[in-house]
VODREN-503312 format. One record per residue (C-alpha): residue number from 1; residue in one letter; y, x negated, z negated. Coordinates in nm, 2 decimals, decimal comma. Layout:
N
PT   nr  rest       y       x       z
PT  NUM     a       Y       X       Z
...
***
This chain:
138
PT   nr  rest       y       x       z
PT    1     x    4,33   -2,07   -3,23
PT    2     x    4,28   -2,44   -3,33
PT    3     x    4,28   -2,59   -2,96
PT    4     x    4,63   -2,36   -2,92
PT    5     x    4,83   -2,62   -3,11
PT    6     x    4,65   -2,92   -2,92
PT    7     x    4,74   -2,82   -2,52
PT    8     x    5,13   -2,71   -2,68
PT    9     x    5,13   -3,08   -2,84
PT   10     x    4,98   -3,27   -2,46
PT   11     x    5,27   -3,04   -2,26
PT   12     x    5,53   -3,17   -2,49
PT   13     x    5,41   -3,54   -2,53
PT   14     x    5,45   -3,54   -2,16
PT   15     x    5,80   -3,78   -2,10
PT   16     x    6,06   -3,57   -1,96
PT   17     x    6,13   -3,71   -1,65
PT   18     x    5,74   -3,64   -1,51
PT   19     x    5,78   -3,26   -1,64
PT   20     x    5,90   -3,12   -1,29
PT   21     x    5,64   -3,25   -1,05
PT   22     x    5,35   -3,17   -1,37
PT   23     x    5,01   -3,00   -1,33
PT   24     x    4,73   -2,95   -1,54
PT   25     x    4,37   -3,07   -1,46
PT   26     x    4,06   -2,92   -1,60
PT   27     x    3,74   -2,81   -1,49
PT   28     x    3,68   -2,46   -1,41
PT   29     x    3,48   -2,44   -1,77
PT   30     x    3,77   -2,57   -1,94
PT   31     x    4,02   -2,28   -1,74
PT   32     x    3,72   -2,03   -1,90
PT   33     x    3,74   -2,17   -2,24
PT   34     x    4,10   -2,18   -2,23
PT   35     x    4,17   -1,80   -2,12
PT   36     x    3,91   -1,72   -2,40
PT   37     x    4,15   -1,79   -2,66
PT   38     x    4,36   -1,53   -2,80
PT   39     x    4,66   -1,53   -3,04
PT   40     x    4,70   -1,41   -3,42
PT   41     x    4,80   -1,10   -3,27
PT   42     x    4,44   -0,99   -3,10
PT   43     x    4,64   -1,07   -2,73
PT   44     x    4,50   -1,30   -2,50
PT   45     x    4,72   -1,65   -2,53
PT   46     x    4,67   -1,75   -2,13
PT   47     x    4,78   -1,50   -1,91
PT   48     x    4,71   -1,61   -1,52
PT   49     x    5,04   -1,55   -1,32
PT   50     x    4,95   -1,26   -1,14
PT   51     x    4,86   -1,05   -1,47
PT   52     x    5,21   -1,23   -1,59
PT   53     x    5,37   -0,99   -1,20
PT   54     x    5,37   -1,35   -1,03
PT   55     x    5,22   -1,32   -0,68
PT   56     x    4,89   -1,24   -0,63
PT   57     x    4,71   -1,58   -0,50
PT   58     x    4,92   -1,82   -0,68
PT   59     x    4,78   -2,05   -0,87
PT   60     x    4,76   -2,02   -1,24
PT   61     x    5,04   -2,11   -1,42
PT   62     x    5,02   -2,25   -1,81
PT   63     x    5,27   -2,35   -2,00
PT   64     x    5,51   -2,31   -1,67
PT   65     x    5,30   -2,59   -1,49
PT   66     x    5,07   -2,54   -1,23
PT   67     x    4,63   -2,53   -1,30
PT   68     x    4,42   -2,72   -1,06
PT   69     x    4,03   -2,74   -1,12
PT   70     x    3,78   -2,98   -1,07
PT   71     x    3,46   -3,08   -1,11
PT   72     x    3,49   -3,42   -1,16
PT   73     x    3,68   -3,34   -1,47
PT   74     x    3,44   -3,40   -1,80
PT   75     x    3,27   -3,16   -1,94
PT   76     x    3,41   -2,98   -2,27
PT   77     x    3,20   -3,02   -2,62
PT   78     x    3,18   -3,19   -2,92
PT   79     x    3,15   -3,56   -2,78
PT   80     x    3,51   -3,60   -2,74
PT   81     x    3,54   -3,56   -2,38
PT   82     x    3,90   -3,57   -2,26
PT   83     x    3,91   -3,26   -2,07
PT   84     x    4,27   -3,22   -1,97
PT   85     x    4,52   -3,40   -1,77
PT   86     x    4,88   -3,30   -1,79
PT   87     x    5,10   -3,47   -1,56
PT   88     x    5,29   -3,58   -1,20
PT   89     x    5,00   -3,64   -1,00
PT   90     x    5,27   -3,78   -0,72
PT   91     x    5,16   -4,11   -0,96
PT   92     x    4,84   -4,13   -0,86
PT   93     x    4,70   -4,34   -0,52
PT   94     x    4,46   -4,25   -0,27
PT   95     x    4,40   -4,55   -0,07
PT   96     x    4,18   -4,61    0,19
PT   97     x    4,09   -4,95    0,37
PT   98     x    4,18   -4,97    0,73
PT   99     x    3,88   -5,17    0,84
PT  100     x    3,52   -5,03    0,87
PT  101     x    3,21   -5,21    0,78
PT  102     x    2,91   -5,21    1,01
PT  103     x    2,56   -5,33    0,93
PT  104     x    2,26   -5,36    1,16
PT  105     x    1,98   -5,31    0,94
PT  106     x    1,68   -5,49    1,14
PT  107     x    1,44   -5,53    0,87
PT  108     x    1,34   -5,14    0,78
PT  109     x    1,24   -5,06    1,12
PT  110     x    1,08   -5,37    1,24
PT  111     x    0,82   -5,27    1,50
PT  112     x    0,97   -4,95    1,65
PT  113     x    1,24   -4,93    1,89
PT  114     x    1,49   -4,80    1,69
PT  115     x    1,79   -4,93    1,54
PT  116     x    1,94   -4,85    1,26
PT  117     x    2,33   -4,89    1,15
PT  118     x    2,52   -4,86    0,90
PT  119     x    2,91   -4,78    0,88
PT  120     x    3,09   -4,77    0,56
PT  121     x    3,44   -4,70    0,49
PT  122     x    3,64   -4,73    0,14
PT  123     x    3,84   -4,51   -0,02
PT  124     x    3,93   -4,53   -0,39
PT  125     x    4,22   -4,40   -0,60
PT  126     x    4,39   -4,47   -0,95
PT  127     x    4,72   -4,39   -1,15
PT  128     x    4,98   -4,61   -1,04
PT  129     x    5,24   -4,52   -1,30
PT  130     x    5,02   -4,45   -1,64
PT  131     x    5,31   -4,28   -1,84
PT  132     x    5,36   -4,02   -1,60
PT  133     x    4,98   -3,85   -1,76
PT  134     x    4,90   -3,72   -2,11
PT  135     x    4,48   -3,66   -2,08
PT  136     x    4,37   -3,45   -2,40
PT  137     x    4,10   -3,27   -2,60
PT  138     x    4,09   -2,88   -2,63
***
């Protein structure tokens, strides 16, 4: 019941204008953890939308924002991970480099007659308005 108080608090610190467009981001551990916890009254406190009559297949719903998973999310414990994001995820870049790389590695296979390339391409992403996330502990 103590971690209750703590995901009410990260919806609400949230600035208004970002509530909208918001989602929640947890691992799939987290979601577990999360649906584990139950009220003073014995009830379960999460309810996933389509025990709530949304339709079946939706995505979760808490707090009235959508629940996206992922595994690149930290994991829970007692280290302080911060294992919830709250916010409008229409802030954060993907970006990928137009331009390819492309190495001809003609050391490793010296003496054969094989070639061997390499092509990289760059992608990379980061929050390009900060204010518009709240990240949290459970």
């Amino acid at each position: 019941a103590g971690s209750v108080p703590k995901i009410i608090a990260l919806a609400y610190l949230l600035p208004e204008q970002y509530v909208e467009n918001a989602r929640w981001l947890m691992r799939r551990a987290t979601q577990g953890a999360i649906h584990g916890l139950v009220g003073a009254d014995g009830r379960p406190w999460w309810q996933q939308q389509a025990q709530a009559g949304g339709e079946r297949g939706a995505p979760p719903v808490l707090l009235e924002a959508p629940v996206e998973t992922s595994a690149f999310v930290p994991i829970g414990g007692t280290n302080g991970n911060k294992v919830l994001v709250f916010g409008d995820f229409s802030n954060y870049i993907i970006a990928e480099r137009q331009a390819f790389s492309v190495e001809v590695d003609r050391i490793n296979l010296i003496g054969s007659k094989e070639t061997q390339i390499f092509i990289r391409s760059r992608v990379g992403g980061g929050v390009w308005n900060a204010d518009a996330f709240r990240i949290g502990i459970v």
